[in-house]
N, CA, C and O atoms as a CHARMM CRD file, in Angstrom:
* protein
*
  372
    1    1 UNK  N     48.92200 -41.06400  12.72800 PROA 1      0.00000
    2    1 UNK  CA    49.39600 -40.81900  14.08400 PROA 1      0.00000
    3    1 UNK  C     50.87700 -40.45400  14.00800 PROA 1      0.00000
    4    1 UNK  O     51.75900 -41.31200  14.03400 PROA 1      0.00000
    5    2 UNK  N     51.06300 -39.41100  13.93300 PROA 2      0.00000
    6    2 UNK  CA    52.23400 -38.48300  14.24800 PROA 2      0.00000
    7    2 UNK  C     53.51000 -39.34100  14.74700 PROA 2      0.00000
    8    2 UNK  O     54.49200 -39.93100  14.29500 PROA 2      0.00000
    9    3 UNK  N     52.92500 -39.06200  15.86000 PROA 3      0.00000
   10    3 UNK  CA    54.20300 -39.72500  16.85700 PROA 3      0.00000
   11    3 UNK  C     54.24000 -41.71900  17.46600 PROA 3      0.00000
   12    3 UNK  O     54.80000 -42.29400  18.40000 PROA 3      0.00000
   13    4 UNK  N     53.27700 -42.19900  16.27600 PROA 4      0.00000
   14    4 UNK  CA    53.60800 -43.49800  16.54800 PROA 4      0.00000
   15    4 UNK  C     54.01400 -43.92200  15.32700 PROA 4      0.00000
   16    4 UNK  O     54.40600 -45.07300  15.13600 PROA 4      0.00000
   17    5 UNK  N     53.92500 -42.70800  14.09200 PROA 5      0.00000
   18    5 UNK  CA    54.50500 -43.32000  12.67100 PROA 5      0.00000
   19    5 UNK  C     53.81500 -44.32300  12.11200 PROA 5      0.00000
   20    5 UNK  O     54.39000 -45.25300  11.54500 PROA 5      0.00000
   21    6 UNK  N     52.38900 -44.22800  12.22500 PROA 6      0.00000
   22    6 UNK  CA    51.39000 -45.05800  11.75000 PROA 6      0.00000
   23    6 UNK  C     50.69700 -44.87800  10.99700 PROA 6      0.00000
   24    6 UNK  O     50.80700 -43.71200  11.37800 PROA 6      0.00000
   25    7 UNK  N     49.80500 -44.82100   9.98700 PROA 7      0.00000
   26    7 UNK  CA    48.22200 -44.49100   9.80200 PROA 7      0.00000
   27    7 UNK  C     47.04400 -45.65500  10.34000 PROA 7      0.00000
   28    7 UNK  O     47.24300 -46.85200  10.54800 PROA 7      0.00000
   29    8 UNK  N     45.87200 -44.95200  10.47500 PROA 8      0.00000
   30    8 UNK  CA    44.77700 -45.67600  10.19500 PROA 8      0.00000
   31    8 UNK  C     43.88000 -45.54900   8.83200 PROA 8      0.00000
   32    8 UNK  O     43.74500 -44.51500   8.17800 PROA 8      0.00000
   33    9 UNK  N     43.32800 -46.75400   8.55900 PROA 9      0.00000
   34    9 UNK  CA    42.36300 -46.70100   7.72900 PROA 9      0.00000
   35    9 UNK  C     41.46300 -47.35900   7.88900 PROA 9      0.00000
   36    9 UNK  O     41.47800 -48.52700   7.50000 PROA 9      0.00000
   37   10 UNK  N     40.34400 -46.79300   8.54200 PROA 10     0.00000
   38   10 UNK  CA    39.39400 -47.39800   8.99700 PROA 10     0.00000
   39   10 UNK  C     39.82600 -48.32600  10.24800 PROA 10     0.00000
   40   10 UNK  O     40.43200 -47.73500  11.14200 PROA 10     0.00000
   41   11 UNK  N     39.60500 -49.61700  10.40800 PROA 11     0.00000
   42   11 UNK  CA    39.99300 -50.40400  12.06300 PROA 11     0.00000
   43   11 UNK  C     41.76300 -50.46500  11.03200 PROA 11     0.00000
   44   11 UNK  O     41.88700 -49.27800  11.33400 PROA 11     0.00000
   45   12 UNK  N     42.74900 -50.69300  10.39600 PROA 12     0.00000
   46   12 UNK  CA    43.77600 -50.93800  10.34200 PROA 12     0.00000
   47   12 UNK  C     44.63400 -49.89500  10.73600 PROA 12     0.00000
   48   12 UNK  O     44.48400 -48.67300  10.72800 PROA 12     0.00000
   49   13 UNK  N     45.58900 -50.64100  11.09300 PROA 13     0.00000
   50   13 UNK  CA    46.67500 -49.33600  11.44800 PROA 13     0.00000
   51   13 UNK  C     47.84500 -50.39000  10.60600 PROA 13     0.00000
   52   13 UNK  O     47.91400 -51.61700  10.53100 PROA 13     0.00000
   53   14 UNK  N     48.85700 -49.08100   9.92700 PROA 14     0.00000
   54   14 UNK  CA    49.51300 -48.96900   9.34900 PROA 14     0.00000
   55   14 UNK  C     51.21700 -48.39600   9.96300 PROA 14     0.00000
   56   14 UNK  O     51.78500 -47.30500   9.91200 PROA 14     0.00000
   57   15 UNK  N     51.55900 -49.58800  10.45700 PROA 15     0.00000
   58   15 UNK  CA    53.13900 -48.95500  11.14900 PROA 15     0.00000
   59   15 UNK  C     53.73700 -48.49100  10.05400 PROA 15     0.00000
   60   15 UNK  O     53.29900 -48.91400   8.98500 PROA 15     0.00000
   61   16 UNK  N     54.86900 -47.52500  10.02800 PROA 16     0.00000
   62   16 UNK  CA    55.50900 -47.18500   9.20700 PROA 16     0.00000
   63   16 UNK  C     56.80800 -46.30400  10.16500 PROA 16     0.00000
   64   16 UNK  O     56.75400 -45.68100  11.22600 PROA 16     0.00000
   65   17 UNK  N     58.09600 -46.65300   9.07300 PROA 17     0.00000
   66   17 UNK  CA    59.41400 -46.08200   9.77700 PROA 17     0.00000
   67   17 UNK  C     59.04300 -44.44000  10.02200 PROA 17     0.00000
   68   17 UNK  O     57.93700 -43.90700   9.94600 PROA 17     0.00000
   69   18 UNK  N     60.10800 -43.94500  10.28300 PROA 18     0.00000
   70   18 UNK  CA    60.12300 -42.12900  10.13400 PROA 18     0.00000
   71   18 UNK  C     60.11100 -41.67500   9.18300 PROA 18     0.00000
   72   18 UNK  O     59.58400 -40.56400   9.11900 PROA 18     0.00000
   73   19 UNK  N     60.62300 -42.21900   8.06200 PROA 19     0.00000
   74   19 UNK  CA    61.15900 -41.99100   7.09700 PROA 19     0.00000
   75   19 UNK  C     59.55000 -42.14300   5.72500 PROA 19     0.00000
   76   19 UNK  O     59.19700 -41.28900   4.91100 PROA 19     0.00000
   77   20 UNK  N     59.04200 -43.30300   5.93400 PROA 20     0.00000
   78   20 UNK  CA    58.21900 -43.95900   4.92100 PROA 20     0.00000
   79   20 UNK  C     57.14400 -42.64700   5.88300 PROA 20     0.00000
   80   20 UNK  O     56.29500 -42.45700   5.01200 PROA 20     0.00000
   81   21 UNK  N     56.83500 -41.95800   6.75600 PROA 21     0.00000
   82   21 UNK  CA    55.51200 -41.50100   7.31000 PROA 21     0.00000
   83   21 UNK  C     56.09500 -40.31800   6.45200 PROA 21     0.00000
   84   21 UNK  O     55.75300 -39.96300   5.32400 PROA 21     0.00000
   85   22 UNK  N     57.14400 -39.75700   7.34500 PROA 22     0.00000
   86   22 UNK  CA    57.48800 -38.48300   6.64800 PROA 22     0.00000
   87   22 UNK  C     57.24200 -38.43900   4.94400 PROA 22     0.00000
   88   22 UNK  O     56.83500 -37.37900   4.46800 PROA 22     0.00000
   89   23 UNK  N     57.47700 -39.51700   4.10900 PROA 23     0.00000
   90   23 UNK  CA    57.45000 -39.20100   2.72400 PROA 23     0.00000
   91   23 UNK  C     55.46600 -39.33000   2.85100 PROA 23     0.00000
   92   23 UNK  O     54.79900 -38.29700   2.79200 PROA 23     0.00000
   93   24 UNK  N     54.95900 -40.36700   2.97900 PROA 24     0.00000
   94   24 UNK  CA    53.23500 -40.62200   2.59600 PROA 24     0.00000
   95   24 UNK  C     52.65500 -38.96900   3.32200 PROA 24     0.00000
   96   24 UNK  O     51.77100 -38.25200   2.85300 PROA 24     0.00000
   97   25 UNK  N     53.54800 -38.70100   4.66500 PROA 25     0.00000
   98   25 UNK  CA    52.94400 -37.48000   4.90200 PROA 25     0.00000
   99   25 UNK  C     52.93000 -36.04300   4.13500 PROA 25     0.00000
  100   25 UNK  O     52.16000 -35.13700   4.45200 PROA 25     0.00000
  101   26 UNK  N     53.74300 -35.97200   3.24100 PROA 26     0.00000
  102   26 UNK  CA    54.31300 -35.26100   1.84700 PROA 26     0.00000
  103   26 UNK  C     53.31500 -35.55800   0.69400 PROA 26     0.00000
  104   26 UNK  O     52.52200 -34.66200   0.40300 PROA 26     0.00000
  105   27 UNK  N     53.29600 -36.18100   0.33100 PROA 27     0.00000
  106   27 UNK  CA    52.31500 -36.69500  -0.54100 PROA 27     0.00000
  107   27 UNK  C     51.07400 -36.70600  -0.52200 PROA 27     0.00000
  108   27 UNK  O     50.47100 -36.94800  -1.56700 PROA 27     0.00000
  109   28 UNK  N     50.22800 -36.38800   0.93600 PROA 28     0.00000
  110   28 UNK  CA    49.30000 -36.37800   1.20500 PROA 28     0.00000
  111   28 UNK  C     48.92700 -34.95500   1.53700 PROA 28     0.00000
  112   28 UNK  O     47.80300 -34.45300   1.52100 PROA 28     0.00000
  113   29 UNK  N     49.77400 -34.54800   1.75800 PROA 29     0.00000
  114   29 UNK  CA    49.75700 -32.61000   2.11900 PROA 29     0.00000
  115   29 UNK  C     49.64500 -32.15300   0.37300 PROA 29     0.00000
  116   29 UNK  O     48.82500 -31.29200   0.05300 PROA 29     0.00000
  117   30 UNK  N     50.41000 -32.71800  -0.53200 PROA 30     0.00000
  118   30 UNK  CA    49.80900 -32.74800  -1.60100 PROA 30     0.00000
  119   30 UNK  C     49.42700 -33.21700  -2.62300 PROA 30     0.00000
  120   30 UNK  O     49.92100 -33.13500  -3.74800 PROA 30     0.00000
  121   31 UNK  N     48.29600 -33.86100  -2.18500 PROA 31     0.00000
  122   31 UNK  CA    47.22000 -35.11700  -2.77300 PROA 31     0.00000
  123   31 UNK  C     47.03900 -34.87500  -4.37100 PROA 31     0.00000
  124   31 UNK  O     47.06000 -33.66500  -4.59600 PROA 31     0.00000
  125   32 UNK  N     46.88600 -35.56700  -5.42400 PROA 32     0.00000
  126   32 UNK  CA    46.61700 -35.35200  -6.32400 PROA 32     0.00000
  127   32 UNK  C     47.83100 -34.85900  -7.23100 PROA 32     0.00000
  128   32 UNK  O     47.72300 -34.85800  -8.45700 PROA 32     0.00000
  129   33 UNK  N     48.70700 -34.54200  -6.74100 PROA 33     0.00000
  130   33 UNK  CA    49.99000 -33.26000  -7.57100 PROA 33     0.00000
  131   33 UNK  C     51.41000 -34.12100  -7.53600 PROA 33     0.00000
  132   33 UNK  O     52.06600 -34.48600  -6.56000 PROA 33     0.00000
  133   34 UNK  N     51.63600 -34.30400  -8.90300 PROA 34     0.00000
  134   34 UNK  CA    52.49600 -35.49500  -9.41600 PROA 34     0.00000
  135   34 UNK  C     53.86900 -34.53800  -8.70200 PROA 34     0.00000
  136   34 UNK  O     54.20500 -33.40800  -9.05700 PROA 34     0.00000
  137   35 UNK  N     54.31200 -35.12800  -7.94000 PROA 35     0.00000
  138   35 UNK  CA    55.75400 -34.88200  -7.36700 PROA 35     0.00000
  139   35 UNK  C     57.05300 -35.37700  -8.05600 PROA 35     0.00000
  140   35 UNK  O     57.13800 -36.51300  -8.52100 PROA 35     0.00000
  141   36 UNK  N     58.00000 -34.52400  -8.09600 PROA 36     0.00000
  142   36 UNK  CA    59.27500 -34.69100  -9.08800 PROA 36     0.00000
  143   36 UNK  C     60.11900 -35.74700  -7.95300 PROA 36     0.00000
  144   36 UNK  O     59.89500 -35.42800  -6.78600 PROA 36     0.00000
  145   37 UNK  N     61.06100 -36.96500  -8.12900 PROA 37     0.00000
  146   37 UNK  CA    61.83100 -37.57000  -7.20400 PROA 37     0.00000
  147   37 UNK  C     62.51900 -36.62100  -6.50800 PROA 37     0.00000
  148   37 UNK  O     62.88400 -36.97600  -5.38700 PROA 37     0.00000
  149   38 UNK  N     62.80300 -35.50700  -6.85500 PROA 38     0.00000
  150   38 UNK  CA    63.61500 -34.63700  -6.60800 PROA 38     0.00000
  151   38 UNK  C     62.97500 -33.59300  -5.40700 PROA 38     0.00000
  152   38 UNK  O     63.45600 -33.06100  -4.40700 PROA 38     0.00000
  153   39 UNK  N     62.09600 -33.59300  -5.82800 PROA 39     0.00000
  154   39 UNK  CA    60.75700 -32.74600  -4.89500 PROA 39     0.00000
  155   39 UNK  C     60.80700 -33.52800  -3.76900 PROA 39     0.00000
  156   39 UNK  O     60.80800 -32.99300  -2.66000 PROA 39     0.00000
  157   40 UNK  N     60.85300 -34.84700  -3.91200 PROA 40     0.00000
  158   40 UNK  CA    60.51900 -35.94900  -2.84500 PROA 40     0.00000
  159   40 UNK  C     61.67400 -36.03000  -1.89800 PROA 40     0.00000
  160   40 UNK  O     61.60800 -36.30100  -0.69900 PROA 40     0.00000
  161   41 UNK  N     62.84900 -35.72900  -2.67200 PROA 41     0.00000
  162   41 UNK  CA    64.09300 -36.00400  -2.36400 PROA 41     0.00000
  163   41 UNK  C     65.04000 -35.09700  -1.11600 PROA 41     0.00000
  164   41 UNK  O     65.87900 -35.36200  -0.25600 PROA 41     0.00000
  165   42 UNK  N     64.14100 -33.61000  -1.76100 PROA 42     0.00000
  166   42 UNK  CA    64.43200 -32.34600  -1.00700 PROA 42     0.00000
  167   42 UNK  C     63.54200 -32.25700   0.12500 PROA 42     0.00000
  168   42 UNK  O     64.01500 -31.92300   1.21200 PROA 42     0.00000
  169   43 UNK  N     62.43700 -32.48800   0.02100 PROA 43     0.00000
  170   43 UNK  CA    61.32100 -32.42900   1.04000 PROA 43     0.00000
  171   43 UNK  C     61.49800 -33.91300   2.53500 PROA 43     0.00000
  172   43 UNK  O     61.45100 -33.64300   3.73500 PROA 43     0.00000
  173   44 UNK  N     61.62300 -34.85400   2.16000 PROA 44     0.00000
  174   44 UNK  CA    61.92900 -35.92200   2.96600 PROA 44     0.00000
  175   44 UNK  C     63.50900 -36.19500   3.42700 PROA 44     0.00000
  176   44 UNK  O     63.91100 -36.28500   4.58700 PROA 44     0.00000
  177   45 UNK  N     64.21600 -36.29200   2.32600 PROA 45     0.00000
  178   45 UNK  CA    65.81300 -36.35500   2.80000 PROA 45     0.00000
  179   45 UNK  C     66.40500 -35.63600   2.96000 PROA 45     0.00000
  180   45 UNK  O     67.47900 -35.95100   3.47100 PROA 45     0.00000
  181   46 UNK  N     66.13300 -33.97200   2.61500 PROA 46     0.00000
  182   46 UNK  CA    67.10600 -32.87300   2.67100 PROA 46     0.00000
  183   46 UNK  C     68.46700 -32.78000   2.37800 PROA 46     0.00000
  184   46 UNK  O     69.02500 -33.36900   1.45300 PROA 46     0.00000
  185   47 UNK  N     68.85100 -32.22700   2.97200 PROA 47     0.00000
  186   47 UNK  CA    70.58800 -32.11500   2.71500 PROA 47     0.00000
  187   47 UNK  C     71.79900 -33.24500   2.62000 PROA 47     0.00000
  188   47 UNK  O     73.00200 -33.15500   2.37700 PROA 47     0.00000
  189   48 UNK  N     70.70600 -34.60800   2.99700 PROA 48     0.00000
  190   48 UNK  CA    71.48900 -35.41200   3.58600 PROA 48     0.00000
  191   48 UNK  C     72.88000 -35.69000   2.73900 PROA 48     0.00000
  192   48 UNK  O     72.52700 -35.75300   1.56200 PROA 48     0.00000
  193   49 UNK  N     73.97700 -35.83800   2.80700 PROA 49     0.00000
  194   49 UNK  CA    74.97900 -36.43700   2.19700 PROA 49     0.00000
  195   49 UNK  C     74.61600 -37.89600   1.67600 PROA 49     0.00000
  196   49 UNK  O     74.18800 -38.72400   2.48000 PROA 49     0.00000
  197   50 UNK  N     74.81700 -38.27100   0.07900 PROA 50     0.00000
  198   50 UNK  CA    75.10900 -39.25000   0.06100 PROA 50     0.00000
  199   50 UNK  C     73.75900 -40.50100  -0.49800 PROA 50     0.00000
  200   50 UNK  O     73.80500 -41.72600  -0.61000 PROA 50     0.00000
  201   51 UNK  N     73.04000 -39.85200  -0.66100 PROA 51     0.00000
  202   51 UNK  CA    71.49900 -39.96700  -0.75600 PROA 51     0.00000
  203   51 UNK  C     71.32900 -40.09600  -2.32500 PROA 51     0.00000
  204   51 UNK  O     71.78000 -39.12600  -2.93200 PROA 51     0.00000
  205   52 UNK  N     70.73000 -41.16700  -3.16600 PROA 52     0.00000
  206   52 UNK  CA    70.63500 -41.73700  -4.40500 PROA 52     0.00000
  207   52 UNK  C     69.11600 -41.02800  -4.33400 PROA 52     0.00000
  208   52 UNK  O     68.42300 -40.61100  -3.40600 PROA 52     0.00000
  209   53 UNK  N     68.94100 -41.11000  -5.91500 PROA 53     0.00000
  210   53 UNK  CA    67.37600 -40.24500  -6.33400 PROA 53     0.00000
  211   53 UNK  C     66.84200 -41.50600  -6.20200 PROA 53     0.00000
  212   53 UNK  O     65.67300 -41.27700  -5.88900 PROA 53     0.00000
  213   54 UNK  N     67.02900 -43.02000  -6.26300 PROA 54     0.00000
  214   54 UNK  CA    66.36800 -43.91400  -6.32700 PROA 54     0.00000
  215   54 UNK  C     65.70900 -44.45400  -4.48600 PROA 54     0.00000
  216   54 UNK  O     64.72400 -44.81200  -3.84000 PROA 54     0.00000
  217   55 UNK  N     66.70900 -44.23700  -4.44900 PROA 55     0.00000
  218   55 UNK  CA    66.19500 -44.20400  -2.34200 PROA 55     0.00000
  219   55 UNK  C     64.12500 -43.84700  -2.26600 PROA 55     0.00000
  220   55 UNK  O     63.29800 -44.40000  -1.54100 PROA 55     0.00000
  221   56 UNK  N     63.93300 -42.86000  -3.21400 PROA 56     0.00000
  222   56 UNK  CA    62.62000 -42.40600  -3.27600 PROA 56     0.00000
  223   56 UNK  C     61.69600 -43.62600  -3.91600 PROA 56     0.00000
  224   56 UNK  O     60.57200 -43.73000  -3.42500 PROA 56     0.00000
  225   57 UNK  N     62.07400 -44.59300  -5.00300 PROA 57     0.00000
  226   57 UNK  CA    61.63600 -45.44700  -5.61200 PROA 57     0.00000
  227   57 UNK  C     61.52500 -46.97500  -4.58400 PROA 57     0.00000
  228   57 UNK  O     60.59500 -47.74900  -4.35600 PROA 57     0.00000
  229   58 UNK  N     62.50200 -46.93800  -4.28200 PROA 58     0.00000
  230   58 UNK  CA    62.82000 -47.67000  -2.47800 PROA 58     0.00000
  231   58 UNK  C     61.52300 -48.10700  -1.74800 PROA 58     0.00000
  232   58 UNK  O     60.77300 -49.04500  -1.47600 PROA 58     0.00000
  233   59 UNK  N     61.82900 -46.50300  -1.59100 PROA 59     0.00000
  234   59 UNK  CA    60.38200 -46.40100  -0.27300 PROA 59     0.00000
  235   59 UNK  C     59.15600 -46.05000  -0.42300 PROA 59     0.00000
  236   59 UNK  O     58.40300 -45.91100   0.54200 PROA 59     0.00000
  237   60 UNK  N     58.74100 -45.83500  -1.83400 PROA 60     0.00000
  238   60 UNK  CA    57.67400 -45.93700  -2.51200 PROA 60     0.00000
  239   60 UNK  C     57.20900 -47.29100  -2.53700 PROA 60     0.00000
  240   60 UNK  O     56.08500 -47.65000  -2.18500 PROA 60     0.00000
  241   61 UNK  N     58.22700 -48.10700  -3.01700 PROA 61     0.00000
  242   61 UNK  CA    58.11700 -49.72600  -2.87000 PROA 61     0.00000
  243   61 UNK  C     57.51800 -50.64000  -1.47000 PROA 61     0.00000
  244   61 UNK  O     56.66100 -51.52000  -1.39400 PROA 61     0.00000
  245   62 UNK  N     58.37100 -50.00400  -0.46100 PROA 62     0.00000
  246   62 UNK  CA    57.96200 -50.50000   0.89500 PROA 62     0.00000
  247   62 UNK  C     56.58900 -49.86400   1.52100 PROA 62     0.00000
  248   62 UNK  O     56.00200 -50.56400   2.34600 PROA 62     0.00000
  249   63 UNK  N     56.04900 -48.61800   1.19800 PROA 63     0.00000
  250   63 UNK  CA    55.00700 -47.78600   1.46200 PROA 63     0.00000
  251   63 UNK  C     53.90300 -48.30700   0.33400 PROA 63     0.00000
  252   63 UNK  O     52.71700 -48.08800   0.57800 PROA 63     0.00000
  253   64 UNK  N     54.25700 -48.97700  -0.87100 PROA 64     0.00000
  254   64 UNK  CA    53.05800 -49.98300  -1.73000 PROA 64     0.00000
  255   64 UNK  C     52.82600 -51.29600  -1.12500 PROA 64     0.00000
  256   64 UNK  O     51.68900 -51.75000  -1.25600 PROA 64     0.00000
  257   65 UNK  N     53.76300 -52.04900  -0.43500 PROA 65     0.00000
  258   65 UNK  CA    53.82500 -53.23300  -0.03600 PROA 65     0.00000
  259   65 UNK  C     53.07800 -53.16100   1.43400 PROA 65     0.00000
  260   65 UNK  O     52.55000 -54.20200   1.82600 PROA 65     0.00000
  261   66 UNK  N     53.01900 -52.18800   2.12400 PROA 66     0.00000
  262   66 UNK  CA    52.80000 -52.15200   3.55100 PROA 66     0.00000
  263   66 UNK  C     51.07100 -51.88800   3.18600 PROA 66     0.00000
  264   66 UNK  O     50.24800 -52.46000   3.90100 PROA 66     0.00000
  265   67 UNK  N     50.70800 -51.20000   2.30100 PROA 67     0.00000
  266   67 UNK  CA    49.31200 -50.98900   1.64900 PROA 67     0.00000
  267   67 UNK  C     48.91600 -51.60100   1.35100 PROA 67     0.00000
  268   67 UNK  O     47.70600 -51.56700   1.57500 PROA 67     0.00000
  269   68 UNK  N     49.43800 -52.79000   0.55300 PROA 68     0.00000
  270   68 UNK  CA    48.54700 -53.70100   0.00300 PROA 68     0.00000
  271   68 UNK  C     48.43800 -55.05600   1.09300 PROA 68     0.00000
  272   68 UNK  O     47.61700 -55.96500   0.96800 PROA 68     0.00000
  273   69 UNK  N     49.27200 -54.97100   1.97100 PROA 69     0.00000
  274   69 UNK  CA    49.19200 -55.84500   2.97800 PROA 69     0.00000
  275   69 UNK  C     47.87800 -55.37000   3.86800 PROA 69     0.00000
  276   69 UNK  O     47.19700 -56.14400   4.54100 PROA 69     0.00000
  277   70 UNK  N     47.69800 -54.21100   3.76200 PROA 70     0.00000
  278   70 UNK  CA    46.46800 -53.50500   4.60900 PROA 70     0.00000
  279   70 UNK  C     45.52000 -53.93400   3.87500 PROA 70     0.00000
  280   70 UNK  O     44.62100 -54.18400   4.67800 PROA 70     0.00000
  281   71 UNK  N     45.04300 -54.25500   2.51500 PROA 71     0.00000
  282   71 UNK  CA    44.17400 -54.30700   1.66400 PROA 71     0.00000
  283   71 UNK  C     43.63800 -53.03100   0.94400 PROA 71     0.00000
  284   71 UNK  O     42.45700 -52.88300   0.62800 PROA 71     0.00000
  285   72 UNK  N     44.67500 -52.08400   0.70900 PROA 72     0.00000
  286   72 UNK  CA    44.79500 -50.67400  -0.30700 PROA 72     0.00000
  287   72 UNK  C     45.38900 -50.88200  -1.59100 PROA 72     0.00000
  288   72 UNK  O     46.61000 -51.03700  -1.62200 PROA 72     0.00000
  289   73 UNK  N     45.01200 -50.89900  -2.20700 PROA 73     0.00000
  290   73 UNK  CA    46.08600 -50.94500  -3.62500 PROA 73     0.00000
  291   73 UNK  C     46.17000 -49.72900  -4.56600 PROA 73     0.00000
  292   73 UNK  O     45.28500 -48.87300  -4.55800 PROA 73     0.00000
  293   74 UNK  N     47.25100 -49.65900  -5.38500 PROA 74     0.00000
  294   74 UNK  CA    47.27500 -48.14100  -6.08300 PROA 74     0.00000
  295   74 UNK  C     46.65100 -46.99200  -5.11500 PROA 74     0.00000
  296   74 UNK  O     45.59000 -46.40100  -5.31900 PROA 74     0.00000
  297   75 UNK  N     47.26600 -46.85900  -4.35300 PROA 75     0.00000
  298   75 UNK  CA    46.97100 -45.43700  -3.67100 PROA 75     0.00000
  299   75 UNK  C     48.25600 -44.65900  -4.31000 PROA 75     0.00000
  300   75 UNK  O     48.18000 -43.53600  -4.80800 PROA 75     0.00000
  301   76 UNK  N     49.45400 -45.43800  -4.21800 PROA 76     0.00000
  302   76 UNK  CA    50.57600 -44.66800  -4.98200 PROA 76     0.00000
  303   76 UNK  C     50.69600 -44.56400  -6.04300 PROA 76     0.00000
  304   76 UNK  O     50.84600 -45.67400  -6.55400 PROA 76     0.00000
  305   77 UNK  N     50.71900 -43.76100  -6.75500 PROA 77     0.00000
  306   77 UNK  CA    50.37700 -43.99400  -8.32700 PROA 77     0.00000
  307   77 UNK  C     51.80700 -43.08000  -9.22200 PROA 77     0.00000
  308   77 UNK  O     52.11800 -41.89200  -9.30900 PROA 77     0.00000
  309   78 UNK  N     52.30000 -44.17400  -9.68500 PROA 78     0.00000
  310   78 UNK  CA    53.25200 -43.91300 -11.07700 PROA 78     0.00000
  311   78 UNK  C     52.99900 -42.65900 -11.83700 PROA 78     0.00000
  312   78 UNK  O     52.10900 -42.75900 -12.68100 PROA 78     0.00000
  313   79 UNK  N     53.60500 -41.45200 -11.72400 PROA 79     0.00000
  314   79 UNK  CA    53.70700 -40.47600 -12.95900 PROA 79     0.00000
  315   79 UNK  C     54.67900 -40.59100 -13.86300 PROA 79     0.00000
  316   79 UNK  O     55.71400 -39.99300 -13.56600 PROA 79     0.00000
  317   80 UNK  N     54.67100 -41.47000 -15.39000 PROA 80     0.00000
  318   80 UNK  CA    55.69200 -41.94600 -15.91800 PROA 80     0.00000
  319   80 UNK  C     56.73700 -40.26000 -16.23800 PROA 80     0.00000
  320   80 UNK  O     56.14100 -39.18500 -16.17900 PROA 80     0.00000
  321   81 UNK  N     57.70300 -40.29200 -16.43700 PROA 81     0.00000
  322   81 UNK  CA    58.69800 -38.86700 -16.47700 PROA 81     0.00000
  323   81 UNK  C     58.71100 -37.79800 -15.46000 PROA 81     0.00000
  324   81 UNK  O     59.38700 -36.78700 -15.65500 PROA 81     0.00000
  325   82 UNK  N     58.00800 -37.95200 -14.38500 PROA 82     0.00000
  326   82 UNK  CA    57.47500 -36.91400 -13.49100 PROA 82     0.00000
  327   82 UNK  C     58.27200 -37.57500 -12.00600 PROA 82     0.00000
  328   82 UNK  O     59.30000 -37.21200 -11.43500 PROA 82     0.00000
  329   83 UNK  N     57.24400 -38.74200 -11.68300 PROA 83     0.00000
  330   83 UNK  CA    57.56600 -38.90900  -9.86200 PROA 83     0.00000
  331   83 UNK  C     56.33300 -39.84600  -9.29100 PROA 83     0.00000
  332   83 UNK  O     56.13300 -40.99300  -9.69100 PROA 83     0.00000
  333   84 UNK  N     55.78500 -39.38100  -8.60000 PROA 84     0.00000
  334   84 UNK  CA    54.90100 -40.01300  -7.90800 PROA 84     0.00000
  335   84 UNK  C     53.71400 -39.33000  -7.18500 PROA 84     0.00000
  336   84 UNK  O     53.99200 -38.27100  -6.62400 PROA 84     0.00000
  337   85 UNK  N     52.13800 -39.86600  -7.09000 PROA 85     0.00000
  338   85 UNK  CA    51.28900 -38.94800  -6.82400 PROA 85     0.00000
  339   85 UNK  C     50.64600 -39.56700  -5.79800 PROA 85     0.00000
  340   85 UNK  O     51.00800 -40.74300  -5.76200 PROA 85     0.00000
  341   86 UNK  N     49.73800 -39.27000  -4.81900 PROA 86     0.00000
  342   86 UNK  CA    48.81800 -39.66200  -4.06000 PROA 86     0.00000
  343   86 UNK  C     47.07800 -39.96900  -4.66300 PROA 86     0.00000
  344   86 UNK  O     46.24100 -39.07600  -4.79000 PROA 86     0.00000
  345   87 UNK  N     46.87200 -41.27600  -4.93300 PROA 87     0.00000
  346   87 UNK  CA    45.61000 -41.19600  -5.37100 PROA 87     0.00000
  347   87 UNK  C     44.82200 -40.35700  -4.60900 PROA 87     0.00000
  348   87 UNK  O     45.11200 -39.89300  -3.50700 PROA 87     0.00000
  349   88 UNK  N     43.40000 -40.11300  -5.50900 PROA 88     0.00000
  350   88 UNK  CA    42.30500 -38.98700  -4.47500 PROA 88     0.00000
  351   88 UNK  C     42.00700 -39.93500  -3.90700 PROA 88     0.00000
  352   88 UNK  O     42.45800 -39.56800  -2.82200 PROA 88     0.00000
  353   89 UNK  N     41.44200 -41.29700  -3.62100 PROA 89     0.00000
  354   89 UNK  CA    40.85800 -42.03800  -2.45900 PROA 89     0.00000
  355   89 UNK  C     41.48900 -43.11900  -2.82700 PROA 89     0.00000
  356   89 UNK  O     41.67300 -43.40100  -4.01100 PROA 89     0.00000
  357   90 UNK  N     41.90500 -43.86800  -1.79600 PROA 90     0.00000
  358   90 UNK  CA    42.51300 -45.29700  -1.31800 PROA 90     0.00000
  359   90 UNK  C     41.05700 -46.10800  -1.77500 PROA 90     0.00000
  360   90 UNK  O     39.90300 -45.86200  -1.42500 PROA 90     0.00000
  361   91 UNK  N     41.63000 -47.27000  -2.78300 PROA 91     0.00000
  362   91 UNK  CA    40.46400 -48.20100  -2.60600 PROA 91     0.00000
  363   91 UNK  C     40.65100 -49.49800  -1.79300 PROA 91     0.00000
  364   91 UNK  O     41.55200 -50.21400  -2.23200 PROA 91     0.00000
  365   92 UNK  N     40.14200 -49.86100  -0.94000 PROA 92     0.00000
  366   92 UNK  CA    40.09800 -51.14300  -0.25000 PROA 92     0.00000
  367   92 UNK  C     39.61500 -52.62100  -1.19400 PROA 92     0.00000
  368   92 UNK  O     38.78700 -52.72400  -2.10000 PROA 92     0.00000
  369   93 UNK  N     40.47500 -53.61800  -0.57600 PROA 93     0.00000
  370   93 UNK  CA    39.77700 -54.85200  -1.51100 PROA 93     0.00000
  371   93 UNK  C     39.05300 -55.20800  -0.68500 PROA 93     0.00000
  372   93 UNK  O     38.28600 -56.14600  -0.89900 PROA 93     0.00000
């Protein structure tokens, strides 16, 4: 949901800042395709002044934690030297 900065999965809904939707919404536009921090960095934070490559590792962190509180785990998945990918399907516990 767009404009409430949420997802659903199945009956859960998933609040999320502007920031954490805008990045999962990136990642999901391209599912499967190991993204560079940098990719992540340009695409979600843009131009911003002032902005650490780790900020992406951040909110990867808070966007794993908000998942597994849903009962999703590894949907975000580690590309060691690369970035970060979108699993093909969320598994539920």
């Amino acid at each position: 949901d767009e404009g409430r900065h949420a997802l659903t999965a199945g009956e859960k809904v998933i609040d999320l800042s502007a920031r954490e939707y805008a990045l999962i919404a990136y990642l999901i536009r391209n599912r499967g395709i190991a993204l560079t921090r940098q990719q992540l960095l340009d695409e979600v934070w843009g131009a911003e002044p002032d902005v650490y490559s780790n900020v992406v590792d951040l909110y990867v962190h808070y966007l794993r934690k908000k998942f597994e509180e849903a009962g999703f785990d590894n949907l975000l998945k580690t590309v060691r030297g690369v970035g970060y990918r979108l699993a093909d399907a969320p598994k539920a516990k």
